[in-house]
N, CA, C and O atoms as a GROMACS GRO file, in nm:
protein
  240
    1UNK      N    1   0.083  -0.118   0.000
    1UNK     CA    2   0.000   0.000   0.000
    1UNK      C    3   0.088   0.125   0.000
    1UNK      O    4   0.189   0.130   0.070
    2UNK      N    5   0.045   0.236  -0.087
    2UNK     CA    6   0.126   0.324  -0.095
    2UNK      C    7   0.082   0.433   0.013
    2UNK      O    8  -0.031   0.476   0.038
    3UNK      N    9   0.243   0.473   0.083
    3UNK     CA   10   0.223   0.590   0.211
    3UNK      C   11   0.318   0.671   0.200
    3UNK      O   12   0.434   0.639   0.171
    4UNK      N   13   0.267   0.809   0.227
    4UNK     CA   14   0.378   0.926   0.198
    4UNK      C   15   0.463   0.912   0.290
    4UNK      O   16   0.448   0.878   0.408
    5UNK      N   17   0.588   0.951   0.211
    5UNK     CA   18   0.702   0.938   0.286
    5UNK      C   19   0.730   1.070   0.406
    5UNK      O   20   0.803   1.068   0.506
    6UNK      N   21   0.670   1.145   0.370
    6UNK     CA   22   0.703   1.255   0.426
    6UNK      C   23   0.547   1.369   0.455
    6UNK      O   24   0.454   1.368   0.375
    7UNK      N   25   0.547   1.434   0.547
    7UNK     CA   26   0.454   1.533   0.540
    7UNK      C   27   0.418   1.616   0.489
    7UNK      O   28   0.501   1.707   0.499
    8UNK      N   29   0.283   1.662   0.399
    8UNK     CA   30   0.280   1.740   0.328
    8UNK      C   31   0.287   1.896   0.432
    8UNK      O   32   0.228   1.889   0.540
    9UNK      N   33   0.356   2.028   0.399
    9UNK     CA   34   0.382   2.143   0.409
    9UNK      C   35   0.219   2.202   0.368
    9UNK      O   36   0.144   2.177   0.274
   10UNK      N   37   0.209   2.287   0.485
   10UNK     CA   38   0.047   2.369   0.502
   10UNK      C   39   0.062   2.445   0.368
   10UNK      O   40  -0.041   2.478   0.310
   11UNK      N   41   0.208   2.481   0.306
   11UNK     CA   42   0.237   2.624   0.200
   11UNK      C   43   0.207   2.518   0.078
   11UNK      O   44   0.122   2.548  -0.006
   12UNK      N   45   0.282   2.387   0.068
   12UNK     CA   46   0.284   2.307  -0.011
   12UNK      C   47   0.101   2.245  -0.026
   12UNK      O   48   0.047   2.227  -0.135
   13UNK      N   49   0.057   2.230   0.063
   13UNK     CA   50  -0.111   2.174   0.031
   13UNK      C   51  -0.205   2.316  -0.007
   13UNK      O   52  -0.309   2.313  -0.073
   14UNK      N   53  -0.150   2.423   0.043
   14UNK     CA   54  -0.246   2.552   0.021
   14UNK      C   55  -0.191   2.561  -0.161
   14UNK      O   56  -0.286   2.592  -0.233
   15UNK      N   57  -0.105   2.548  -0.210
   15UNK     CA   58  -0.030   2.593  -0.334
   15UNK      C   59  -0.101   2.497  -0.416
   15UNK      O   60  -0.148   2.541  -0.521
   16UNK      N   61  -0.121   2.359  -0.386
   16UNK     CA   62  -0.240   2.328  -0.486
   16UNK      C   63  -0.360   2.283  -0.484
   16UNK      O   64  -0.423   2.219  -0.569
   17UNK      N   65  -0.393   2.326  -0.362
   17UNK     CA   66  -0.542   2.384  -0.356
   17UNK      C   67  -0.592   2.541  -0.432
   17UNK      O   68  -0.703   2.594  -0.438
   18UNK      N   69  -0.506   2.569  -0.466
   18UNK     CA   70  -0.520   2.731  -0.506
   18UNK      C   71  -0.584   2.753  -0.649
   18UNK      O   72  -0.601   2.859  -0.709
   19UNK      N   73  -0.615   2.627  -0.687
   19UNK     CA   74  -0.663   2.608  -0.869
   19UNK      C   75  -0.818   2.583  -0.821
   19UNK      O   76  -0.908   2.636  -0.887
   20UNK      N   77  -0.858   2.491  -0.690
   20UNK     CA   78  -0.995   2.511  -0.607
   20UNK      C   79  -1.103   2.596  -0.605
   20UNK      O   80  -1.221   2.562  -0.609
   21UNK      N   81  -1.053   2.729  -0.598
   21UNK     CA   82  -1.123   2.794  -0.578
   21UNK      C   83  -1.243   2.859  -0.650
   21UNK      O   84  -1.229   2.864  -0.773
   22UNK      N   85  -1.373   2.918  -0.595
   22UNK     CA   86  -1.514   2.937  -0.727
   22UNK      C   87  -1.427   3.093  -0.776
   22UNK      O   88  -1.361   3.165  -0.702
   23UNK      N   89  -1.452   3.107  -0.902
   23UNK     CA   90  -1.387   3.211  -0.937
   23UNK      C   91  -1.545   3.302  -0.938
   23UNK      O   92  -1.646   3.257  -0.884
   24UNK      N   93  -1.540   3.410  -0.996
   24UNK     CA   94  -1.641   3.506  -1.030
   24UNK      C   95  -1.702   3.478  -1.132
   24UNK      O   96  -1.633   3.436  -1.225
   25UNK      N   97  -1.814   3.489  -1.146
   25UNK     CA   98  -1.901   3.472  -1.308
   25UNK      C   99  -1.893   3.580  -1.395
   25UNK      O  100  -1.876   3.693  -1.348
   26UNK      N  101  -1.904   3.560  -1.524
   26UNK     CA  102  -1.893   3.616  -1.590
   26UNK      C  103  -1.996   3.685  -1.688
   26UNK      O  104  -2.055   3.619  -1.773
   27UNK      N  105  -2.012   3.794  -1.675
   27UNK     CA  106  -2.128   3.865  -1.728
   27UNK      C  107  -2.064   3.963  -1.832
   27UNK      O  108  -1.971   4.040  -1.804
   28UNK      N  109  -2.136   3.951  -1.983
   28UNK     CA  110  -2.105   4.011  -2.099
   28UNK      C  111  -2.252   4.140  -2.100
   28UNK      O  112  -2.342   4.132  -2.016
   29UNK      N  113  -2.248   4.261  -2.218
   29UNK     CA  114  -2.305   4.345  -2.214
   29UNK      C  115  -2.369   4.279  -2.394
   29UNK      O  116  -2.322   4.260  -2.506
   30UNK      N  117  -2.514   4.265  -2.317
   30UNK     CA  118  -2.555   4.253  -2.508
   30UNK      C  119  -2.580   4.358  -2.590
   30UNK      O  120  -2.623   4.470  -2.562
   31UNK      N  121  -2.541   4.300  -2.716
   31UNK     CA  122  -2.523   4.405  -2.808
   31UNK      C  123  -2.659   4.515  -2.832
   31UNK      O  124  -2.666   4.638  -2.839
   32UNK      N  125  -2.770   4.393  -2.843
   32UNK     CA  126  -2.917   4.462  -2.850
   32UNK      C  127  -2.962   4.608  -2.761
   32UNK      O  128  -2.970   4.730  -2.774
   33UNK      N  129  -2.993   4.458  -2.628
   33UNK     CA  130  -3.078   4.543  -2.526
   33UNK      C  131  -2.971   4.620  -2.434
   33UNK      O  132  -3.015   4.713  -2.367
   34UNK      N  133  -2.850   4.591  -2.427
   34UNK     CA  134  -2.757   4.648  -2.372
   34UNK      C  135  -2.806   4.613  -2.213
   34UNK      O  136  -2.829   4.719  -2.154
   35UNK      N  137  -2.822   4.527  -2.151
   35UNK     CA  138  -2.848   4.426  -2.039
   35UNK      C  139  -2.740   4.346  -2.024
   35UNK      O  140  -2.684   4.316  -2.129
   36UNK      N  141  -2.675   4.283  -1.879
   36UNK     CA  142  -2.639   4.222  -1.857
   36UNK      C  143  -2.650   4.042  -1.881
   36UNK      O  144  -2.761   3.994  -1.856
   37UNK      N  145  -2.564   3.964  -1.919
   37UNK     CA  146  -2.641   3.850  -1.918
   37UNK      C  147  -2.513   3.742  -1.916
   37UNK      O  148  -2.399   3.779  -1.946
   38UNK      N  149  -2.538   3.636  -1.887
   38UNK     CA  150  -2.424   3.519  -1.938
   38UNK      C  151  -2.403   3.501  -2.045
   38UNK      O  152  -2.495   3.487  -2.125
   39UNK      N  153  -2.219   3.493  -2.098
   39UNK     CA  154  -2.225   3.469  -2.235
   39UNK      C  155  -2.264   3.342  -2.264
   39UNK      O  156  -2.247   3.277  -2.160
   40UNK      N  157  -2.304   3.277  -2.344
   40UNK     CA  158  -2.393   3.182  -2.422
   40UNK      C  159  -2.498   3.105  -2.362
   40UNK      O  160  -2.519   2.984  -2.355
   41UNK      N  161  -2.571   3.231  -2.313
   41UNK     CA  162  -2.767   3.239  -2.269
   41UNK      C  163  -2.800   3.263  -2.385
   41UNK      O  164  -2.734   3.290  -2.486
   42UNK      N  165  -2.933   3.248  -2.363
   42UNK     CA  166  -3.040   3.352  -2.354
   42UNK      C  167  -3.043   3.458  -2.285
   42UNK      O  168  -3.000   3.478  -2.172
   43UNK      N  169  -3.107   3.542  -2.375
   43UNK     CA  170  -3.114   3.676  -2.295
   43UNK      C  171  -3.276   3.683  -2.265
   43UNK      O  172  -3.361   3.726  -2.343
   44UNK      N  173  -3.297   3.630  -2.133
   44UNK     CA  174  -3.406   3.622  -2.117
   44UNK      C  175  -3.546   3.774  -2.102
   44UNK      O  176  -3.668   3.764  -2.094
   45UNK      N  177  -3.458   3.896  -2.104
   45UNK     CA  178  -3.576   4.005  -2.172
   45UNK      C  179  -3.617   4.004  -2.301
   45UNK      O  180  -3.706   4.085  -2.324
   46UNK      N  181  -3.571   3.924  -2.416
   46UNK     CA  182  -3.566   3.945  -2.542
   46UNK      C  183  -3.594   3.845  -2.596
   46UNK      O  184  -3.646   3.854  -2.707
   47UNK      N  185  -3.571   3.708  -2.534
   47UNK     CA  186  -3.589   3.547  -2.612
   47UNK      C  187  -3.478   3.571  -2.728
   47UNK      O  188  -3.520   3.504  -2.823
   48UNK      N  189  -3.364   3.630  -2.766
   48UNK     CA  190  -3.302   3.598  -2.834
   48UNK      C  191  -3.181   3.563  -2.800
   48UNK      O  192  -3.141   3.606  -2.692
   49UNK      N  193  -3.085   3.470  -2.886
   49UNK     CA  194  -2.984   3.407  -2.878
   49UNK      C  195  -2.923   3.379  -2.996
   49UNK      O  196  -2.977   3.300  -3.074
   50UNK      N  197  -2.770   3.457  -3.036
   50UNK     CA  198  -2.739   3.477  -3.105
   50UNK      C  199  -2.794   3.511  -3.249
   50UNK      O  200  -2.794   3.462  -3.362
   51UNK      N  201  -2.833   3.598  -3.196
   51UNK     CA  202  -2.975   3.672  -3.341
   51UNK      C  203  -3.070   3.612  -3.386
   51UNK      O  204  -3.114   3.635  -3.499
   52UNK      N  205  -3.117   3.525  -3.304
   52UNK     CA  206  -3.241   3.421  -3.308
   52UNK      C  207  -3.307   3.418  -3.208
   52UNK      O  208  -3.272   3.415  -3.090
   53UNK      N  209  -3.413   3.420  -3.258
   53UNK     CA  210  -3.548   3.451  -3.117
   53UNK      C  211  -3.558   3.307  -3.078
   53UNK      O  212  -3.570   3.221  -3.166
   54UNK      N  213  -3.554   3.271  -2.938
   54UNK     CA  214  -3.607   3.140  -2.897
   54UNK      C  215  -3.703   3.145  -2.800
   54UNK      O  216  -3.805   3.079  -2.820
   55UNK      N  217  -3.692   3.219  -2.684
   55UNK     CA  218  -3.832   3.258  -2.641
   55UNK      C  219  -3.947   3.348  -2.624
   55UNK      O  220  -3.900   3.456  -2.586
   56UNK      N  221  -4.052   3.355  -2.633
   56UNK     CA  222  -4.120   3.454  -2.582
   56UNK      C  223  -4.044   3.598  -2.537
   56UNK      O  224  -3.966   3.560  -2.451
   57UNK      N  225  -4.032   3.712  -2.550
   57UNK     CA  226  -4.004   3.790  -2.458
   57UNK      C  227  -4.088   3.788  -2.312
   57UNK      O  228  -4.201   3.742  -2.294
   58UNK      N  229  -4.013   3.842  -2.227
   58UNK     CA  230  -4.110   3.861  -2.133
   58UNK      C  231  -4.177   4.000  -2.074
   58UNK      O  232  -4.111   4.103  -2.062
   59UNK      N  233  -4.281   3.994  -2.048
   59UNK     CA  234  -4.381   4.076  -2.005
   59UNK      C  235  -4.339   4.238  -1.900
   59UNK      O  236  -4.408   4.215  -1.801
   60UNK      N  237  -4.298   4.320  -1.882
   60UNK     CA  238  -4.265   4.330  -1.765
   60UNK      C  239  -4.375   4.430  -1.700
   60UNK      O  240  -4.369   4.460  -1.581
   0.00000   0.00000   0.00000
């Protein structure tokens, strides 16, 4: 059975845990409605997606 030879270092286990972490999301400005949204949504005020309507707009 395989056992470390040695102890892992708190600097050494934090250093690659450091790829772990949730980063921030990413929000693009659409070209249209000029609204916030995720890049490759729907833009759910508009039902469009990539210059194609897919849903309903919505009501507001």
């Amino acid at each position: 059975m395989a056992v470390p030879k040695r102890k892992t270092t708190p600097s050494k286990r934090n250093m690659r845990r450091s790829h772990d972490a949730i980063g921030s999301t990413a929000y693009v400005e659409d070209k249209d409605s000029g609204e916030l949204r995720r890049p490759h949504h729907v833009d759910l005020k508009s039902g469009m997606y990539r210059g194609k309507q897919i849903l309903e707009p919505k009501d507001d």
